[in-house]
N, C-alpha and C positions, 0 to 999 in steps of 0.2 A: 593495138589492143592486146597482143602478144605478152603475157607475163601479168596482167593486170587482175586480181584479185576479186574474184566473185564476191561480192555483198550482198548476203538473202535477207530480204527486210520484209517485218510483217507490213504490210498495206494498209489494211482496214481490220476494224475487229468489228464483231456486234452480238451482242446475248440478250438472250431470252428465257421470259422464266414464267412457268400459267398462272390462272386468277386465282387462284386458289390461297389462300394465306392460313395455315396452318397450325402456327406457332401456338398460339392462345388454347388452341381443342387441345393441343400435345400437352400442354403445361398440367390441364386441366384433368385429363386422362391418366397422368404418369402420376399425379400424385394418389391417385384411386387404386393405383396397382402398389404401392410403397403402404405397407400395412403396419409399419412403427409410426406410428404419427408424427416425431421426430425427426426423423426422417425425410417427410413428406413436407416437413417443414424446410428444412436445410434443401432440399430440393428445389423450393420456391425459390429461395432468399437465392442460389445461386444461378438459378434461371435468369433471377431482375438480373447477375451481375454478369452473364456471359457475355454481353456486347449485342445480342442479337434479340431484334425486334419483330422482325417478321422471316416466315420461311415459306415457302410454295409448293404445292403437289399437285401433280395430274388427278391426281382421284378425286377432287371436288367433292359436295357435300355429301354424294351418296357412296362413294369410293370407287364409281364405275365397277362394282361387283352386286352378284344378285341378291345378296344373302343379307346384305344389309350394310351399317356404315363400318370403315374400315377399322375404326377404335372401337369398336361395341358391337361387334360382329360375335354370337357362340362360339363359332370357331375360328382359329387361325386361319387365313387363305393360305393354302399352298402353293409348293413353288410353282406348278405351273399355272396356276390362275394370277398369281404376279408376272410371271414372264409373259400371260396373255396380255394384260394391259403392258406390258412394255414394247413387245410386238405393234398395238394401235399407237401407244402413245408417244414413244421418243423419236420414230419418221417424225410425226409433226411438228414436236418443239422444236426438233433440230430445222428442220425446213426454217419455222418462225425464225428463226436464228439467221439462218443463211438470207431470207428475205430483207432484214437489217444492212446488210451489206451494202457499200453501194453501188456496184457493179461486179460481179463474180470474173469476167470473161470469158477468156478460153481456156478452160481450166485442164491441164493436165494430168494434174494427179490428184487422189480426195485422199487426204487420210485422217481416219475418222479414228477417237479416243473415247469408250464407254465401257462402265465397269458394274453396272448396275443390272445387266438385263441379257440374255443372250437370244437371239432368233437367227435361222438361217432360209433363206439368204437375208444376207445380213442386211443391217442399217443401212451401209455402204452404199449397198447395191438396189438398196430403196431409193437411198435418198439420189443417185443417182438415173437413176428412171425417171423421178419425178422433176429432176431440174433438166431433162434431154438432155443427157451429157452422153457423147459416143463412147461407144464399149470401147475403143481403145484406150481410155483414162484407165491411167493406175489405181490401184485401190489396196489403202494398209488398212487394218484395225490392228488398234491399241488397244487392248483389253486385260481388262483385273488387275491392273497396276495399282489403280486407287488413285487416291488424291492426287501424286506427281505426273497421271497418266498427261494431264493438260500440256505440261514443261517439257514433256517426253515428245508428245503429239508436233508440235511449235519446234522443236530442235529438229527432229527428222525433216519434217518439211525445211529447214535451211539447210542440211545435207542434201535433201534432191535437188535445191535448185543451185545450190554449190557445184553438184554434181551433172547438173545440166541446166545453166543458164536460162535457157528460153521455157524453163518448166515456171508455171501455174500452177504454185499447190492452192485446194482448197481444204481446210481444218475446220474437222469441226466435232467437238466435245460433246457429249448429251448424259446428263446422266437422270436418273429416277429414284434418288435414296430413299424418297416416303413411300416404295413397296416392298421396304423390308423392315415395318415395323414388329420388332419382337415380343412378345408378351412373356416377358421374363423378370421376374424379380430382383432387386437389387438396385442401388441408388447409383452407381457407376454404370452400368448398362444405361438406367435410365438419364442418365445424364448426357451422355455419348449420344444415344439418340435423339439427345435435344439439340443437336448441332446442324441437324440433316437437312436438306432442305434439297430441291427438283430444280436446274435450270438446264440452260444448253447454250454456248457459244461458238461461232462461225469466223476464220479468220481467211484472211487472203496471205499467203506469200510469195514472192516473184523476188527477181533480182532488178526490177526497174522500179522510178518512182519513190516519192518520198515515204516516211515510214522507220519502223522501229528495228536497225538491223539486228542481226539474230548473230550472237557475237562467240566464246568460246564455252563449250557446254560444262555443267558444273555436277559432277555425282558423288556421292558418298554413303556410306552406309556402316551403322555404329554395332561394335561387336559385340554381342552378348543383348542383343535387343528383339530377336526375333519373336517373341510372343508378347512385348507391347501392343502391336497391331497387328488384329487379321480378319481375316475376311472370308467367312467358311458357307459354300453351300448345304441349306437343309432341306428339310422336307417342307420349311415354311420360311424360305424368302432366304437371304443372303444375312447371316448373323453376325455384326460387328463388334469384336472386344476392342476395344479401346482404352488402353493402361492411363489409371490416372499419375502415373510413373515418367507419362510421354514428357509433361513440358520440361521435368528437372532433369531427365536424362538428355534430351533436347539440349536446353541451356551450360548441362556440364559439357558436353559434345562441343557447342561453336566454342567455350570459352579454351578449350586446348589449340597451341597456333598451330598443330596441319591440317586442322580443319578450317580455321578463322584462315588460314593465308589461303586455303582452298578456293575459298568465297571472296578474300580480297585481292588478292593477286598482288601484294606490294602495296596496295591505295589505303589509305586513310578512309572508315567507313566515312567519317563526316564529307569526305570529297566526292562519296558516289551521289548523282541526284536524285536517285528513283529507286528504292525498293520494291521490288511486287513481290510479297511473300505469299504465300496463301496462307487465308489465314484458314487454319483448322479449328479454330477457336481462340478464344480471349487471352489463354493462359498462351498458348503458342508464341502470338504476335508479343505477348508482353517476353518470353523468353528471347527472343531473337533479339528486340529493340535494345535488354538489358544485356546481352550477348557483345554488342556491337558496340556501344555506351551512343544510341542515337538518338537525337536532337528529337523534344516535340514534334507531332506532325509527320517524322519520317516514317510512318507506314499506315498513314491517313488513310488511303485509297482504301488499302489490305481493309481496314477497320470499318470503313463507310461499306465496302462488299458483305463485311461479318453483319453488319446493322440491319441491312435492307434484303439480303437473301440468305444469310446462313453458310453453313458448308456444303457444297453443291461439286464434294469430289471433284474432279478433273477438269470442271468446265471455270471452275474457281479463279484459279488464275487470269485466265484472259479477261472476265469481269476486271478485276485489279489491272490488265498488263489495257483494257481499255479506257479506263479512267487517265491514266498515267498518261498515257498516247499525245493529247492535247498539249501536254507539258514540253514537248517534244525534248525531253532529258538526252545531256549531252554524252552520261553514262548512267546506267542500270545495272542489275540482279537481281532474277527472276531466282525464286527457289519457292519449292513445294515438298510437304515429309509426309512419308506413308508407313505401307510396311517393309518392314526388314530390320529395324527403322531407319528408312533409305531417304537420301535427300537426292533432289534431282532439281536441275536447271539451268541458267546458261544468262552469261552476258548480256548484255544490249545498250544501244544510242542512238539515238537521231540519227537519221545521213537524209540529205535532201535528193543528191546525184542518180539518173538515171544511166549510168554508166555500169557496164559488169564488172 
């Protein structure tokens, strides 16, 4: 066994996302706050075309706050009565998530990816109490990276068990983007926050057993873009600017070749099988596909995730990298863009072999 090459392969994936469906009160809200009617119109029309149907939030109909519902509340909730529902709420989704799975083991190490919520002791160390997992398990958080935190979360865990074989990671993503809805004017704000939606995914990684190997990691980050996206604490929840600048600076970015060879590595995009991009939105997935010149369908999954739950930050990915899973694709590229505007991600393929 002397020389032979560790392969950390994801296992199982499984997400979770609450009852709640949100999208329609959002649509319906944002245009009451856009006071050019014009505006409120073009805000419609591009709602119908963002790709996304429905989106999810722990706050259910009353917002789980006292004062009333969370879109027609007097006041903004502040940040700490946001981080108090994240506190109750993200242990649980995440848990929902992990119980998806189909058998955790003996897990070694957790390392948990959220960008939405802070509490200490952390998530982590929640969620590990509630699954009895002994205090000798390792424990990372990934935090405030944003949307690639998932790609980030999924490559680590295939360095520890690169870096030690008999290691169990357990992954798992949670995020809560509907507690930081902003009451701010403007059709690009309100549009950005029409993307947002609450889930959480759970993933296994090990070096044994069939599953999705976790192959050479993929980063980048374009220059002169750092106020495209950010992510700024306030006194009333976490405020997202999101440049309507993202997809074209995006799409100029992969189409230069050391970024496209970055992503291809020599291959022909038509020869990879399985894209998992996250989708951040409609316009996103249509830059990448046009980026690449790819075939109908090749970022189906990406688009069926944007349909049924939205952008759900960090937990996104795994949605998409578990759709794909069943395919059992003989090569991949996983990639996800945040701020910086930084891309982050990594290889993957099938392997069947329980060998290290």
């Amino acid at each position: 066994m002397t020389g032979m090459k560790t392969v950390a392969r994801i296992n199982a994936i499984s997400g979770a996302i609450p009852s709640t469906d949100v999208d329609n009160d959002y649509r319906q809200w944002a245009q009451t706050q856009l006071s050019d009617p014009r505006e409120a119109r073009l805000f419609g029309r591009m709602a119908e075309r963002s790709g996304i149907e429905h989106r999810w939030s722990v706050l259910g109909d009353d917002a789980g706050l006292e004062e009333g519902r969370f879109y027609t509340r007097a006041t903004q909730p502040t940040t700490a009565e946001r981080m108090a529902v994240y506190a109750r709420e993200a242990p649980k989704l995440a848990l929902e998530a992990i119980r998806g799975l189909p058998d955790i083991g003996e897990v070694t190490h957790l390392v948990v990816a959220s960008c939405t919520g802070f509490v200490a002791p952390g998530v982590d160390q929640i969620i590990a109490r509630a699954l009895g997992l002994p205090g000798h398990v390792e424990r990372l958080v990934v935090g405030f990276m944003g949307c690639y935190a998932g790609a980030t979360a999924l490559r680590t865990a295939g360095h520890l068990v690169r870096s030690d074989p008999s290691a169990r990671v357990l992954v798992v993503t949670v995020e809560l983007c509907s507690l930081h809805l902003q009451e701010v004017a403007g059709l690009e704000s309100m549009l950005a926050m029409a993307q947002f939606s609450d889930g959480a995914a759970a993933a296994i990684v090990s070096a044994e057993g069939p599953g999705l190997a976790i192959g050479e990691g993929l980063s980048a980050t374009l220059e002169e873009s750092d106020t495209l996206i950010t992510w700024t604490i306030g006194d009333t929840g976490f405020a997202m600017n999101l440049s309507g600048e993202v997809p074209g600076r995006l799409a100029k970015a992969l189409a230069e070749p050391a970024l496209a060879d970055t992503v291809l590595d020599g291959s022909d995009a038509i020869d990879i099988d399985a894209w998992a991009v996250h989708p951040g939105g409609k316009s996103i997935l249509d830059a990448v596909e046009r980026a690449f010149a790819l075939g109908q369908g090749a970022l189906a999954e990406s688009r069926e995730v944007l349909r049924a739950c939205g952008n759900m930050s960090s937990a996104t990915i795994l949605f998409v990298l578990e759709k794909i899973m069943p395919r059992r694709p003989a090569t991949g590229v996983a990639m996800a863009f945040g701020p910086g505007l930084a891309m982050e991600g990594f290889r993957f393929g099938w392997t069947e072999g329980d060998a290290h």
